[in-house]
C-alpha positions as CSV (number, residue, x, y, z in Angstrom):
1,X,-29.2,18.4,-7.6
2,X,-30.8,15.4,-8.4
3,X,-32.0,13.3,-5.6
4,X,-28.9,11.3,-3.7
5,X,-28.6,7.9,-5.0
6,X,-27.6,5.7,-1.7
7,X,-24.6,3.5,-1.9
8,X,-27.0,0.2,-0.9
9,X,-31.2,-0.7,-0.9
10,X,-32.4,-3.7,0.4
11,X,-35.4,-5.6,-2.3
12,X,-38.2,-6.4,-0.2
13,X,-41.3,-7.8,-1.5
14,X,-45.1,-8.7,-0.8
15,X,-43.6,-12.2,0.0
16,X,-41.5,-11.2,2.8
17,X,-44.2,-8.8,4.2
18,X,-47.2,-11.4,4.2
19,X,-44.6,-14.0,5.7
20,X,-43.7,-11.0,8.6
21,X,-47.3,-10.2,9.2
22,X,-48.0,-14.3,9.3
23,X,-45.8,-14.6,12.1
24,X,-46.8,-11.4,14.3
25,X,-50.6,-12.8,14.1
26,X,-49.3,-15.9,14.5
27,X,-48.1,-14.7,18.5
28,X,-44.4,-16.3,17.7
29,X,-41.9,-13.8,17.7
30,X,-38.8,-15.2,18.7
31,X,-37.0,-18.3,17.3
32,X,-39.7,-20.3,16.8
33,X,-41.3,-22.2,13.1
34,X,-40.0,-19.8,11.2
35,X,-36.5,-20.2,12.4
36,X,-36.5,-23.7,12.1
37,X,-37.8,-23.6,8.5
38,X,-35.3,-20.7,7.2
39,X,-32.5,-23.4,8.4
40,X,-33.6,-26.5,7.2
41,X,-34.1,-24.0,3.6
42,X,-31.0,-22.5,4.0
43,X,-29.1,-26.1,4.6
44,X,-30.9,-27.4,1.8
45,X,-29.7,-24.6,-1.0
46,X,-26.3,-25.1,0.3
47,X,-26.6,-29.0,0.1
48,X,-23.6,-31.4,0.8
49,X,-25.7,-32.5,4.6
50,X,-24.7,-29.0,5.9
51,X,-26.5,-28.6,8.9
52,X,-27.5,-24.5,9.6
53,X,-27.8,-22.4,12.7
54,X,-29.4,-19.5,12.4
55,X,-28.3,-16.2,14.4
56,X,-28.8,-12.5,15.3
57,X,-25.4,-11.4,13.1
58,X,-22.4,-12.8,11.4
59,X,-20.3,-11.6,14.1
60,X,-22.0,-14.4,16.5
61,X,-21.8,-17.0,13.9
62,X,-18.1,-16.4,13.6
63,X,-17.7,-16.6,17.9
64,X,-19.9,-19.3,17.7
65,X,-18.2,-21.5,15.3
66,X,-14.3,-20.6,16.7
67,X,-15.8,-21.2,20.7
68,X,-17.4,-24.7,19.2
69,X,-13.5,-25.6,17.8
70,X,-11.6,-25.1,21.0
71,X,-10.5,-22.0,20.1
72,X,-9.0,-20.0,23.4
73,X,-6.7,-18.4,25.6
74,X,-3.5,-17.4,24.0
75,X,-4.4,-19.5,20.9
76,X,-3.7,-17.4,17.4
77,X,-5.8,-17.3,14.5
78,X,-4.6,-16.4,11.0
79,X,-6.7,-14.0,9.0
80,X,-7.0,-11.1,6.5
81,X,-6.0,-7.4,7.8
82,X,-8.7,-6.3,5.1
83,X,-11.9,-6.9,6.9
84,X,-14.1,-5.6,8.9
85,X,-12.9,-5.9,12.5
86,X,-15.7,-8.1,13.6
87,X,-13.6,-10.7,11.8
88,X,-10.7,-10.1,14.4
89,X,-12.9,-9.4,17.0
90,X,-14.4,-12.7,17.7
91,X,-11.2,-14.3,18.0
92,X,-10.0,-11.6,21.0
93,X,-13.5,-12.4,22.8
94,X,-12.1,-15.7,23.3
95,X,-9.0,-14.6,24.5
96,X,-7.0,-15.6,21.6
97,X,-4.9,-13.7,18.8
98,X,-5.7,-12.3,15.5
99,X,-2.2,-12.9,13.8
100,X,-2.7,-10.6,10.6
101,X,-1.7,-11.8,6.8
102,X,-1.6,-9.4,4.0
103,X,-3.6,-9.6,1.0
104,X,-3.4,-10.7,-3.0
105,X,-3.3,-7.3,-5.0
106,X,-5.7,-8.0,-7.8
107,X,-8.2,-10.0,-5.6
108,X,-7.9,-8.2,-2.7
109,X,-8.4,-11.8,-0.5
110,X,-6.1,-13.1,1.9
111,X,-3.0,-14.3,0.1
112,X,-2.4,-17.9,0.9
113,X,1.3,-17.3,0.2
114,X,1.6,-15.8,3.2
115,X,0.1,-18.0,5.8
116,X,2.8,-20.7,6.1
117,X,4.8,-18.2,7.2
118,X,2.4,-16.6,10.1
119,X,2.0,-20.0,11.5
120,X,3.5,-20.9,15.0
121,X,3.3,-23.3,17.3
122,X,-0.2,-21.5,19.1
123,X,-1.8,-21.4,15.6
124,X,-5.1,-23.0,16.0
125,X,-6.6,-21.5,13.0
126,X,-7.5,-19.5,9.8
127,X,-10.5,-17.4,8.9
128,X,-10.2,-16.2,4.9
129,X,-12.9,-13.7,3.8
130,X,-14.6,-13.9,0.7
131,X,-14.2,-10.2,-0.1
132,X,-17.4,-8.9,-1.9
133,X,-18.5,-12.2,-3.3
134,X,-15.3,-13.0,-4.6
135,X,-14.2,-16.4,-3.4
136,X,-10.9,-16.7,-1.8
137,X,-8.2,-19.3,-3.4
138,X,-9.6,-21.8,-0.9
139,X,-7.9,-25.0,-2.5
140,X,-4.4,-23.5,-1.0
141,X,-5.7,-22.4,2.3
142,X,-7.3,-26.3,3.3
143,X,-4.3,-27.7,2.4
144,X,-2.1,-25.7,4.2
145,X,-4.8,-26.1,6.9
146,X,-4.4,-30.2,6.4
147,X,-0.6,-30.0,6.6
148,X,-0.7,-27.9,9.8
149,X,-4.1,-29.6,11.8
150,X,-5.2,-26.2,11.6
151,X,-9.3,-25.3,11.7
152,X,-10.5,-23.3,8.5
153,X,-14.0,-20.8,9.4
154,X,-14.9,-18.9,6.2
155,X,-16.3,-15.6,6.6
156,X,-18.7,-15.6,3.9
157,X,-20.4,-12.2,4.8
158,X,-20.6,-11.6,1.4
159,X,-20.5,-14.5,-0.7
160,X,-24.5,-15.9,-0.8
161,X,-24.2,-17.2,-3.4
162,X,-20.5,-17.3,-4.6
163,X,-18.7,-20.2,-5.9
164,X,-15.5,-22.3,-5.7
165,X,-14.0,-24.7,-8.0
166,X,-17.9,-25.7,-8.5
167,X,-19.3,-25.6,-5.3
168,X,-21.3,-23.2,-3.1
169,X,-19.6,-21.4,-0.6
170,X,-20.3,-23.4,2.6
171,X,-19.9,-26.5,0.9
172,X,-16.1,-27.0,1.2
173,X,-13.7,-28.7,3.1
174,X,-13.6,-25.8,5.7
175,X,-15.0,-26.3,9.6
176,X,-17.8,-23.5,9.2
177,X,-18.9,-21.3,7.1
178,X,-20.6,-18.0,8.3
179,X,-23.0,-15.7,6.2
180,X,-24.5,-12.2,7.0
181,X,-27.9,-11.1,6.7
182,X,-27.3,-7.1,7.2
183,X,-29.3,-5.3,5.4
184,X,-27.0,-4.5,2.7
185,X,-25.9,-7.6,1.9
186,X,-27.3,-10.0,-1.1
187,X,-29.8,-11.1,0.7
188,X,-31.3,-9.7,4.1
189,X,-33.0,-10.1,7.6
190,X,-32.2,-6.8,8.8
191,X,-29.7,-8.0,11.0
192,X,-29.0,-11.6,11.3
193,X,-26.7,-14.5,10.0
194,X,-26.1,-18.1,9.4
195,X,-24.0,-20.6,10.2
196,X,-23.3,-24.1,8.2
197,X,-21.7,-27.1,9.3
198,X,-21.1,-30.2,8.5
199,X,-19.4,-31.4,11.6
200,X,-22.1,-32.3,14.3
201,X,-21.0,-31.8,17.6
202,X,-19.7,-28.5,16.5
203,X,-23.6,-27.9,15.1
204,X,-24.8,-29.0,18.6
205,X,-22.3,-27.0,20.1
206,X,-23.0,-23.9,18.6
207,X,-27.2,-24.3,18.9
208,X,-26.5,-24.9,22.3
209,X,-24.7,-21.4,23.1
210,X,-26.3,-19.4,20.7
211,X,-28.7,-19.5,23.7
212,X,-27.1,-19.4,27.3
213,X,-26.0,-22.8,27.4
214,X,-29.1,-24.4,27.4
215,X,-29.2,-27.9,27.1
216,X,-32.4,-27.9,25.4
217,X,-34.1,-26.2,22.3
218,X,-36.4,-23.5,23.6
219,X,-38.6,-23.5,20.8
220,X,-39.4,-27.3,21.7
221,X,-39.7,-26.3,25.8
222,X,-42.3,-23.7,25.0
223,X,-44.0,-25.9,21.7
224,X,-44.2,-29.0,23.8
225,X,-48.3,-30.4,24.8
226,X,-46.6,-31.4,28.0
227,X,-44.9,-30.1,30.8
228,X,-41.3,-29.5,29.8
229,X,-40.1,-26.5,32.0
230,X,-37.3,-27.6,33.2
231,X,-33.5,-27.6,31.6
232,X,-30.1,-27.0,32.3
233,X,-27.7,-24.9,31.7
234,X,-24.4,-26.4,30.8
235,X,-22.1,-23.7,29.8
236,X,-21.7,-20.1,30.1
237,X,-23.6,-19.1,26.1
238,X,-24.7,-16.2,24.8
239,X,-28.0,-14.8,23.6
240,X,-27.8,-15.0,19.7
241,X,-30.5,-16.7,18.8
242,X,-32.2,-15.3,14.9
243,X,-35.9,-14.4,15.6
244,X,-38.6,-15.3,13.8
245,X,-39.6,-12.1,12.5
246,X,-36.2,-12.3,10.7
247,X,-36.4,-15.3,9.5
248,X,-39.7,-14.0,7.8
249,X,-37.7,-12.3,5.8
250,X,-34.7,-14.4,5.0
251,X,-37.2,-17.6,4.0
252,X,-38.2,-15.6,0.4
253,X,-34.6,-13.4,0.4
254,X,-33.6,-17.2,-0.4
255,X,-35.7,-18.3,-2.6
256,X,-34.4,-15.1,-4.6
257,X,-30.8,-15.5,-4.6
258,X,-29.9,-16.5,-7.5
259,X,-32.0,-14.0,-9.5
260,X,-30.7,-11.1,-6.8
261,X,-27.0,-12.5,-8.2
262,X,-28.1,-12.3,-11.5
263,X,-29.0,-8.6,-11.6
264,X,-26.0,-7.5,-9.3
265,X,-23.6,-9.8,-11.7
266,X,-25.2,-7.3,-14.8
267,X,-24.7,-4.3,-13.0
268,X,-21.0,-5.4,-12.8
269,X,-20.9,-6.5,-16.2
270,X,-22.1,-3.2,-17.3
271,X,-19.7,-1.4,-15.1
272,X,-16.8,-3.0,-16.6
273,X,-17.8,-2.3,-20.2
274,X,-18.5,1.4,-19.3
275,X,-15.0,1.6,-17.6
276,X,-12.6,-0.2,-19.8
277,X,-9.9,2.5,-20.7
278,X,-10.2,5.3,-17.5
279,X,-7.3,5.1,-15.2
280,X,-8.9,2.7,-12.5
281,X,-8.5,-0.9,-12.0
282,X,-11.8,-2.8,-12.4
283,X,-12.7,-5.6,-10.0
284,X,-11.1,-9.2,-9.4
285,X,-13.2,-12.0,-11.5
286,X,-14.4,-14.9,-10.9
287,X,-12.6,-17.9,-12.3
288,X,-14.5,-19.5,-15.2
289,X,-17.4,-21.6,-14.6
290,X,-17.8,-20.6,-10.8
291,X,-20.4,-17.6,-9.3
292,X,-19.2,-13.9,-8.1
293,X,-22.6,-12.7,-5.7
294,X,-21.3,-9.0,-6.2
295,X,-22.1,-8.1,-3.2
296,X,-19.6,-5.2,-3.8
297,X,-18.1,-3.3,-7.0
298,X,-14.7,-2.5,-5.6
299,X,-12.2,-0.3,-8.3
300,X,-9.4,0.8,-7.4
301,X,-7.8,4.1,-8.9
302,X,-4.3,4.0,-10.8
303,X,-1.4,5.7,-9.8
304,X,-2.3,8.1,-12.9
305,X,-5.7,8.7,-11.9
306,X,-5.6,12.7,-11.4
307,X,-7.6,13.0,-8.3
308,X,-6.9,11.1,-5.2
309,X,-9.5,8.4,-4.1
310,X,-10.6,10.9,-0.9
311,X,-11.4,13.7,-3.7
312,X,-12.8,10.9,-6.1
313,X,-15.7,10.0,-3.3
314,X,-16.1,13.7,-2.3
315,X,-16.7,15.0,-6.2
316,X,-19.2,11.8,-6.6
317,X,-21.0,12.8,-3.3
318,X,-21.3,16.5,-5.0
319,X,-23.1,14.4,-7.8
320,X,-25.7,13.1,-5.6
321,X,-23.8,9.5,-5.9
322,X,-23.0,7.6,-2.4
323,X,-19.5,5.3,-2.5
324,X,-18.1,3.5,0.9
325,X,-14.8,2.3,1.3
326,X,-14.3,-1.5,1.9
327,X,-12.1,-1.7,4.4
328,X,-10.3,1.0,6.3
329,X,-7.3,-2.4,7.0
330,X,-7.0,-3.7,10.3
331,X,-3.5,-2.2,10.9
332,X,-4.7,1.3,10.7
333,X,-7.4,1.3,13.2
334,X,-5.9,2.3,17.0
335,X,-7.1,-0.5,18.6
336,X,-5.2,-3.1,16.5
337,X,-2.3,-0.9,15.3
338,X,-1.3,-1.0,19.2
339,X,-2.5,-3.9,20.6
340,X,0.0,-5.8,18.2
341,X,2.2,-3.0,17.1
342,X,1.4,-2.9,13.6
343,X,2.5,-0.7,11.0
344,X,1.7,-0.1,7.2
345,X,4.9,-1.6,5.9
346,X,3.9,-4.9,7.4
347,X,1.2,-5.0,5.0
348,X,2.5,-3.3,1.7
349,X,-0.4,-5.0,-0.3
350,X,-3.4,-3.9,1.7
351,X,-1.9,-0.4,2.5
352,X,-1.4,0.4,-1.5
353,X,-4.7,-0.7,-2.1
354,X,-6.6,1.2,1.1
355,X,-5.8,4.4,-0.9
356,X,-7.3,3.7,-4.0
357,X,-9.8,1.8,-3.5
358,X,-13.6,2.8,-4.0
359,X,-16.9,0.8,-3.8
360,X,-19.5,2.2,-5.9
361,X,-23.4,1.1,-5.8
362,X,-24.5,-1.9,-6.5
363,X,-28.3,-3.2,-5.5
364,X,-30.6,-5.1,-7.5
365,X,-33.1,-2.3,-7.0
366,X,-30.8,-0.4,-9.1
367,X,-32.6,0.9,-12.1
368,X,-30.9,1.4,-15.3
369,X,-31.0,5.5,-15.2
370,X,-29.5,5.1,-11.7
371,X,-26.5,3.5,-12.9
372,X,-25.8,5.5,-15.9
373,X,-25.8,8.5,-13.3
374,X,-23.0,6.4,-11.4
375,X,-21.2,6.0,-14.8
376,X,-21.7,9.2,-16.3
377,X,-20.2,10.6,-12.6
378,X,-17.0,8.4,-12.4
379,X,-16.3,9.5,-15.8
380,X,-16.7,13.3,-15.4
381,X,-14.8,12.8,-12.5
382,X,-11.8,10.8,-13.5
383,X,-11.4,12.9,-16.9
């Protein structure tokens, strides 16, 4: 068998190494320079006077930016049940709800349809994902937002750089935005994220916790000529802070993020060409004019389809190809399904499309033999 072609690769270049090994001789390993440049960078490429907070994950930017709003006990927050669960998780660490919405069929992203009726009177809040790079119908969701006094946080895991209406992801009307930095994702730290703002005290806020509640920046305590050991701590925070060998990284990641989107967007593009005609629904577009990062190729198998999606993965695996699933929904997972009593029916979209759907690789390090293995696979398979 030919050697197994992964389902994700990270590119990393002589750029990001040099600017690794730069900061290890440099003695500063933990948020330090490098830090501090990756976020003025990263607000920068966003634009619109974002300000950016960098952190160890997505999953902290997302507590951090829902602790920064108020959100708390008994509070509800309004999201997808087609996520990954740290989307939900953050808002139970707070002590507050998930209440679950189902999805849009052909996009697979929360279906603003269905908010307005979630909504009670402990709603404080809605987080929309941007589902493999694919922006969510945001216009909808900040009105209904508006009309409500209800706080939007994007979860933008995968959406650097995706676009709405125009405008980078991050750039909207919305409270926060949230990225991911995994090492899967467009662009990559390892494991880290980002969070962008435009609202200051919730910027404060959030730099403040991201380490223990300290009322001052420790990369100025320990930078400082003079003697600056003392601080306070004002709250109970967290620890996490983005180091600078991460940042390392994410500094030239950036830089390349429009050419990364540019060779995941032809992978697609040849994908859909090379699929037109099997029995399989091909991913959710873009609207014209605006950016899909293709962070993931998501099909989803027809009801005519003569394998079922479990076989479909399993036959490819035989064929040296590696698939993932994106997402196993909220509602089927046991923590969720009892904590709030949830059942498939409650989410007829998401549950139809669990079945089917399959994400198949997509990573700029792809070469063009790679994916006409992929190709030449799904065909085989589905005929």
């Amino acid at each position: 068998m030919e050697k197994f072609l992964p389902f994700a690769l990270p590119e990393i270049g002589e750029e990001e190494i040099a600017e690794v090994v730069d900061s290890l001789r440099s003695n500063w390993l933990t948020t330090g320079p490098k830090t501090k440049r990756f976020e003025q960078d990263f607000a920068e490429f966003i634009g619109y006077g974002v300000e950016a907070i960098a952190v160890n994950s997505a999953t902290s930017g997302l507590h951090l930016a829902l602790e920064a709003l108020g959100i708390g006990d008994g509070d509800e927050v309004i999201t997808t049940v087609h996520t990954f669960t740290a989307t939900a998780e953050v808002i139970r660490y707070l002590g507050a709800n998930p209440v679950f919405v189902d999805i849009d069929i052909n996009t697979l992203n929360l279906n603003p349809t269905k908010i307005e009726a979630a909504i009670t009177p402990r709603t404080k809040a809605i987080i929309p994902v941007h589902l493999g790079g694919l922006a969510c119908d945001m216009e909808p969701i900040l009105a209904i937002a508006q009309k409500y006094g209800l706080k939007v946080v994007e979860d933008a895991a995968h959406a650097i750089p995706t676009t709405y209406q125009g405008k980078l992801i991050g750039s909207l009307d919305s409270d926060a935005t949230v990225y991911s930095f995994y090492a899967t994702k467009t662009i990559t730290t390892g494991e880290g994220g980002m969070l962008v703002t435009r609202n200051l005290e919730v910027a404060q806020r959030c730099r403040m916790m991201r380490l223990h509640g300290i009322s001052r920046d420790a990369f100025d305590r320990y930078t400082s000529t003079k003697p600056s050991w003392h601080y306070e701590v004002v709250a109970p925070g967290f620890k996490y802070n983005m180091t600078d060998l991460a940042a390392s990284v994410g500094i030239h990641q950036l830089q390349k993020a429009w050419m990364f989107q540019k060779k995941r967007a032809a992978i697609a593009k040849r994908y859909d060409a090379e699929f037109a005609g099997l029995p399989l629904h091909l991913p959710a577009k873009s609207t014209d004019g605006d950016t899909h990062s293709w962070h993931l190729y998501v099909i989803r198998l027809d009801d005519s389809a003569k394998v079922s999606r479990d076989t479909f993965i399993e036959q490819l695996a035989a064929k040296g190809i590696g698939c993932s699933v994106h997402y196993i929904p909220l509602h089927l997972h046991p923590y969720w399904r009892d904590k709030y009593n949830l059942h498939s029916d409650d989410f007829p979209c998401a549950s139809y499309a669990y079945k089917r759907i399959v994400s198949l690789p997509i990573y700029t390090k792809m070469a063009e033999a790679d994916q006409t293995r992929v190709i030449e696979a799904v065909k085989k398979t589905l005929n």
